[in-house]
C-alpha positions as CSV (number, residue, x, y, z in Angstrom):
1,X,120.4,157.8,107.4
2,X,117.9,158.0,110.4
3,X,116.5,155.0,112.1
4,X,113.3,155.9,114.8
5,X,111.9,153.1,117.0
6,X,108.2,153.7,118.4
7,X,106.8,152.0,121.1
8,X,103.3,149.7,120.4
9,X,100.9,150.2,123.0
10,X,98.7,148.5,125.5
11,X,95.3,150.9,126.3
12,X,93.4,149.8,129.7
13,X,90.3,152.2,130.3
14,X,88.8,154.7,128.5
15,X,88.9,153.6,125.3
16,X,86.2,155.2,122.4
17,X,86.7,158.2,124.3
18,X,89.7,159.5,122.7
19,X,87.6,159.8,119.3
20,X,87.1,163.4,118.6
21,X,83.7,162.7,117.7
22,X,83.0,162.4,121.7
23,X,85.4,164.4,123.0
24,X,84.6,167.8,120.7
25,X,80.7,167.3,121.2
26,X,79.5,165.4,124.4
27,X,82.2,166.0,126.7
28,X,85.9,165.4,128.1
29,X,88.0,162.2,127.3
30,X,90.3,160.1,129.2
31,X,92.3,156.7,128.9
32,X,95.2,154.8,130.6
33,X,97.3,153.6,128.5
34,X,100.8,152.5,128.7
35,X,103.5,151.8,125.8
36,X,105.3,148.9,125.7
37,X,108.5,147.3,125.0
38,X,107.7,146.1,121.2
39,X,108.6,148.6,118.7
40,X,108.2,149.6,115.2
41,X,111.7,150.5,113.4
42,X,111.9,153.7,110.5
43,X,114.9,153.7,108.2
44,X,115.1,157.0,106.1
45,X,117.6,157.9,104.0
46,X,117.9,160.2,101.1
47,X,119.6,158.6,97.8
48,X,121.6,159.8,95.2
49,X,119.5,159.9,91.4
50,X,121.7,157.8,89.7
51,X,121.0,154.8,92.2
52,X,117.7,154.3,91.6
53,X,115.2,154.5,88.7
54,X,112.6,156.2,91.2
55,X,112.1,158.8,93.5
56,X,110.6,157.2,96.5
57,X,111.4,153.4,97.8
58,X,109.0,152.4,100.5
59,X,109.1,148.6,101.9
60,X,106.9,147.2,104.4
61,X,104.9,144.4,104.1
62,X,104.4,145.3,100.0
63,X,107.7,147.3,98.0
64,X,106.7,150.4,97.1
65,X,108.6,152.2,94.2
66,X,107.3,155.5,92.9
67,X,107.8,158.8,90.8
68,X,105.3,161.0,92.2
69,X,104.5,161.8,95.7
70,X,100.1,160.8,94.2
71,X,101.6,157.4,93.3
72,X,102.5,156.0,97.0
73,X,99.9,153.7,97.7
74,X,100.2,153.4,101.9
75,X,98.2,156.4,102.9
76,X,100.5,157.4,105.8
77,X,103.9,157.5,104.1
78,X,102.3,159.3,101.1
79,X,100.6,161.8,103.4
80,X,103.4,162.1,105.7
81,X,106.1,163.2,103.2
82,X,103.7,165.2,101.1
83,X,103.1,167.4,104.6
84,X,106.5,167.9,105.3
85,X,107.6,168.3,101.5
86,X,110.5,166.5,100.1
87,X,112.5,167.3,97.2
88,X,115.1,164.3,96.9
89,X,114.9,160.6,96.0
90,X,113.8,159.3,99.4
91,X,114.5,155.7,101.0
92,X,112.2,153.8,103.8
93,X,112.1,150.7,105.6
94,X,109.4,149.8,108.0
95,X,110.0,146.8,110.4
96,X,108.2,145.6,113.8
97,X,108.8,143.4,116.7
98,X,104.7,142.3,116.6
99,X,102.3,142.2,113.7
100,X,100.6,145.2,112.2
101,X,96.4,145.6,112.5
102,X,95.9,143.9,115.7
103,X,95.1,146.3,118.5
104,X,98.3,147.2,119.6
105,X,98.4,151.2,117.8
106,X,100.8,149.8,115.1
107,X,99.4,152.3,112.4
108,X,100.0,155.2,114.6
109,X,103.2,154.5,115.6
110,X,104.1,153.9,112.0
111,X,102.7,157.3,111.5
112,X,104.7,159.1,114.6
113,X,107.9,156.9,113.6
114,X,107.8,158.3,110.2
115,X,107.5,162.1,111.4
116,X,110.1,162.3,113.8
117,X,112.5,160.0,110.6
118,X,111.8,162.9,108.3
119,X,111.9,166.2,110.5
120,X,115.2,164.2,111.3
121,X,116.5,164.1,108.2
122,X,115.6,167.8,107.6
123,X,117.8,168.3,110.8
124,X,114.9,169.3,112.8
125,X,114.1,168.7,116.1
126,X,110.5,167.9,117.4
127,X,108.9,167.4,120.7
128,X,106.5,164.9,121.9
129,X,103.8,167.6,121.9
130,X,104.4,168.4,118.1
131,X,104.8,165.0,117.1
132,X,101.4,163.6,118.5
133,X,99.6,166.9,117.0
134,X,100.8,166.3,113.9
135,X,100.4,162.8,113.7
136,X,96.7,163.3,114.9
137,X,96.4,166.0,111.9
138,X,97.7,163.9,109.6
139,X,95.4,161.0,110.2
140,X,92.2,162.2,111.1
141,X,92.3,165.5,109.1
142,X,94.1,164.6,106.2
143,X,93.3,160.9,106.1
144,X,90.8,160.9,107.2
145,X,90.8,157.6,108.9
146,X,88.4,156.5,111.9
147,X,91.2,156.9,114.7
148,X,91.1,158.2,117.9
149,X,94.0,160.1,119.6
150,X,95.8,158.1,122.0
151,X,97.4,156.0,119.7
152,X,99.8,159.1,118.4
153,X,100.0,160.4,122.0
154,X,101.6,157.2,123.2
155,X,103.7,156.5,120.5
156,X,105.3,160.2,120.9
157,X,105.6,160.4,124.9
158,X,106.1,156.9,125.8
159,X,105.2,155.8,129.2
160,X,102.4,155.0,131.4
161,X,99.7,157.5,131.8
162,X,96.3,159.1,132.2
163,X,95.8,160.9,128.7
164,X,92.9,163.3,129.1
165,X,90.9,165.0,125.5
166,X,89.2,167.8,125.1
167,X,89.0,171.6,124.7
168,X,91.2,173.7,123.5
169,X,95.0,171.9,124.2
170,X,93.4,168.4,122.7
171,X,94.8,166.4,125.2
172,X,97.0,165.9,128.3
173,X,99.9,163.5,129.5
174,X,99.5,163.1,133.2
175,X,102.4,160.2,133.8
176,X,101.0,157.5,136.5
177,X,103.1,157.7,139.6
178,X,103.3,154.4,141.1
179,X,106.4,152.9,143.3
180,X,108.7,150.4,141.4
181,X,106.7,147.4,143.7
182,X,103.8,148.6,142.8
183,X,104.5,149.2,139.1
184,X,105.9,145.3,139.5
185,X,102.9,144.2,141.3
186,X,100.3,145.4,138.2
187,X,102.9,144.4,135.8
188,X,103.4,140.7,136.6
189,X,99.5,140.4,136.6
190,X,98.9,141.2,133.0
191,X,99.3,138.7,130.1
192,X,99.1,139.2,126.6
193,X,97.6,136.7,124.3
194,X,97.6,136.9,120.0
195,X,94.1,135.8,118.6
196,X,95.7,136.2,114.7
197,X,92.6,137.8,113.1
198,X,93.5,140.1,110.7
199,X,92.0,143.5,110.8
200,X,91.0,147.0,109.5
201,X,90.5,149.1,112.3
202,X,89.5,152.2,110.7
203,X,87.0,149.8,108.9
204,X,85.6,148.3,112.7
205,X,85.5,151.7,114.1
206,X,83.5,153.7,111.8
207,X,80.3,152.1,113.3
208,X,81.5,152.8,117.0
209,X,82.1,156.6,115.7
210,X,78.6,156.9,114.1
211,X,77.0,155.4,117.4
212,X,78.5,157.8,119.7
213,X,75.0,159.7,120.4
214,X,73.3,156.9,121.2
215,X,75.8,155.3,123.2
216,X,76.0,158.7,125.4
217,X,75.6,156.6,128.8
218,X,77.8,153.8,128.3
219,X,81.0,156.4,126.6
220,X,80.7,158.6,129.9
221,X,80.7,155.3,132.0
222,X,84.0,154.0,130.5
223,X,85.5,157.5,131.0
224,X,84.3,157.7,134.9
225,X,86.2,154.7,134.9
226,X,89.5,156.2,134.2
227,X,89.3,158.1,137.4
228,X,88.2,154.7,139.5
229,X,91.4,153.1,137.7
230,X,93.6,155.6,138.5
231,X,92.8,155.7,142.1
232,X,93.5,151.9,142.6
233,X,97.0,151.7,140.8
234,X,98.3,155.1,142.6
235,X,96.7,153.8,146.1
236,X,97.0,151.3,148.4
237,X,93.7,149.6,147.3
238,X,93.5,146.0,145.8
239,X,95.3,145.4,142.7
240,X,92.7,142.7,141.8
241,X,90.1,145.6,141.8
242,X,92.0,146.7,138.7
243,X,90.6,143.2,137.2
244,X,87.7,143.5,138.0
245,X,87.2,146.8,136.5
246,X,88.6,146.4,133.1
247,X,85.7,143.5,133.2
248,X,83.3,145.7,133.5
249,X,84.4,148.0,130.9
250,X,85.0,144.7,128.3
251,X,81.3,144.4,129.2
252,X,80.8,147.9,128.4
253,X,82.7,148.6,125.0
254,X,81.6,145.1,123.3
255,X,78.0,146.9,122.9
256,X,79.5,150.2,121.4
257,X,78.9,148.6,118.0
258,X,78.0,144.9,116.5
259,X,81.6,144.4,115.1
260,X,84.1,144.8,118.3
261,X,83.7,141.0,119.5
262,X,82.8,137.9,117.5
263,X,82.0,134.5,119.2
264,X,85.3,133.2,118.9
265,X,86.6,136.0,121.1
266,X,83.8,135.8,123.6
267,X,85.1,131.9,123.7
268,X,88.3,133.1,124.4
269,X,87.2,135.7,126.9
270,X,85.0,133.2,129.3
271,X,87.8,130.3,128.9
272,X,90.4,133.0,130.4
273,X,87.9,133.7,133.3
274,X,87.1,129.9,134.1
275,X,91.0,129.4,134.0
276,X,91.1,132.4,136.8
277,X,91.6,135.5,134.7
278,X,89.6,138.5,136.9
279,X,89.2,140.5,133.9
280,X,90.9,141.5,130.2
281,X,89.7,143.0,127.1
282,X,90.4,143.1,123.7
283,X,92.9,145.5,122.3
284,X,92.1,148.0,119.6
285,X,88.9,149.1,117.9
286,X,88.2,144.9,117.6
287,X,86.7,142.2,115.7
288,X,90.4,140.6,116.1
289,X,94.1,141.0,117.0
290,X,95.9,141.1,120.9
291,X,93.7,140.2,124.0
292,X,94.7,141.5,127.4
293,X,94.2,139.7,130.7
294,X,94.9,140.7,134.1
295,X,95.3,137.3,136.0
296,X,97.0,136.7,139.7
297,X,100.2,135.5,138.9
298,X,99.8,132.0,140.8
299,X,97.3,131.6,138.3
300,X,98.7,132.5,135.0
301,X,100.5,129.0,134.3
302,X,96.6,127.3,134.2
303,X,95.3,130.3,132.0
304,X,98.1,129.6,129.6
305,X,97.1,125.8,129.3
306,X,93.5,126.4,128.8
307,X,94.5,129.1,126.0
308,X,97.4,126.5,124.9
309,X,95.9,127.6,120.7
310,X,96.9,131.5,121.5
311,X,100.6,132.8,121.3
312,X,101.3,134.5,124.4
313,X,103.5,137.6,124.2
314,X,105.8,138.4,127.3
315,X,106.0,142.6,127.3
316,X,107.2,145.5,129.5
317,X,106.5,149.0,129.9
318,X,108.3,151.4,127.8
319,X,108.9,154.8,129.1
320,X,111.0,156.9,126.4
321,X,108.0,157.5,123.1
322,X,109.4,157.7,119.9
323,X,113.7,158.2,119.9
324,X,116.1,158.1,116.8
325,X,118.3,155.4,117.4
326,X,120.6,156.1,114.6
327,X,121.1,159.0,112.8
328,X,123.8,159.6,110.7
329,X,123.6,162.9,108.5
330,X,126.1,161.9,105.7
């Protein structure tokens, strides 16, 4: 038996630049994005015949039981076992500390959590590098889903980071280097609220993808952006410039297609600023899910009354990527 745990993530700038469909045709990518303390957990284990009437026994938020690899119904499982071939009855569990679908790179990290299970199993080790690239394979290649590619590079390294795309290595991990008071400083101003609208983000982002040409100007603004927020949280500079520019860039990526924002969110949104939020963003490809604020901490306490309806979600940074956490080969 292997168990995996995979960090969800938390993306700042950048985002709709990670999508290939930019990054292979208009020019070079970039996001900051950190992972967080909220996991998704993998059990894998390989059964004896006699246990079971099937082959494969997938639980999540359905039970899967099937003979044939064709038969799995969650694309990712199917895909991922059927790429690294299996030839025994096969065992897995999916569990996570926050819900699936809501901006947060759940799907991915299932997806990444999964790989590094099974090359487990098979006794193999992988490395970050392999385990994004494959993960990115499997999803936008064989899949075929509308994803971008940070979700499966911040699931596999962990940590906080500039993640740069393009030519001919796909992408780059440049860690963030900030002091542990500084780290603390931008930490404590960011608060995380749960709007609880389901979601299909492959679904919201197909529009953003097929809008990419047009939206030329306003993709290469969110990516110049990256640089700007890099400079403030590695400088001495204003943290609460770091508010103010993921405002702009909410104001930026809610016109990449008609489906990212809804009214309710935009009520949400301008209730978070007149309570004293500087800035915040939804998580995700959107219509739904996690909203991101960054709010001075003296004011956090009023911004949580006015959004009294919303769950608020106390997080961390995670710094390790995807780790087995049990592995037991007998």
């Amino acid at each position: 038996m292997i168990v995996t745990r995979t960090p969800f993530r938390i993306s700042f700038l950048g985002g709709g630049t990670d999508y290939p469909a930019w990054y292979e045709n208009y020019g070079p990518g970039a996001v900051i994005s950190t992972a967080i303390d909220q996991y998704c957990y993998i059990t894998c284990n390989f059964s004896k015949p006699f246990t079971t009437d099937y082959r494969f026994w997938i639980a999540y938020s359905e039970l899967e039981k099937a003979q044939k690899i064709d038969d799995i119904k969650h694309p990712s499982a199917r895909e991922v076992i059927r790429y690294l071939g299996n030839d025994r009855h096969l065992g897995i569990s999916y569990f996570a500390d926050l819900p699936g679908r809501a901006g947060l790179g759940s799907s991915s990290a299932f997806t990444v959590g999964l790989l590094k299970a099974l090359h487990g199993l098979k006794g193999e080790i992988i490395n970050p590098r392999q385990l994004a690239m494959e993960a990115i394979h499997i999803e936008q290649k064989i899949i075929k889903e509308n994803v971008g590619s940070q979700d499966q590079t911040i699931a596999a390294f962990g940590g906080f980071n500039r993640i740069d795309f393009g030519g001919p290595d796909i992408f780059r991990v440049s860690p963030l280097i900030l002091s542990a008071p500084r780290l603390n400083l931008f930490r404590n101003h960011l608060m995380l609220f749960f709007v609880n609208f389901p979601r299909e983000a492959s679904v919201i982002a197909q529009e953003q993808i097929r809008n990419v040409s047009q939206n030329k100007t306003e993709l290469l603004e969110l990516f110049q952006m990256v640089e700007e927020g890099a400079h403030i949280l590695t400088s001495n500079a204003n943290m609460e410039d770091f508010g103010q520019l993921l405002d702009e860039a909410w104001k930026i990526k809610r016109t990449l297609a008609s489906n990212i924002t809804t009214s309710i969110i935009d009520e949400v949104y301008a209730a978070a600023k007149q309570a004293g939020a500087l800035g915040g963003k939804l998580l995700g490809a959107g219509s739904g899910g996690f909203m991101l604020f960054f709010i001075k901490p003296e004011l956090q306490e009023q911004v949580k009354e006015k959004l009294k309806n919303l769950i608020s979600v106390p997080f961390g940074f995670d710094c390790g990527g995807s780790k087995a956490i049990h592995f037991n080969p007998y």
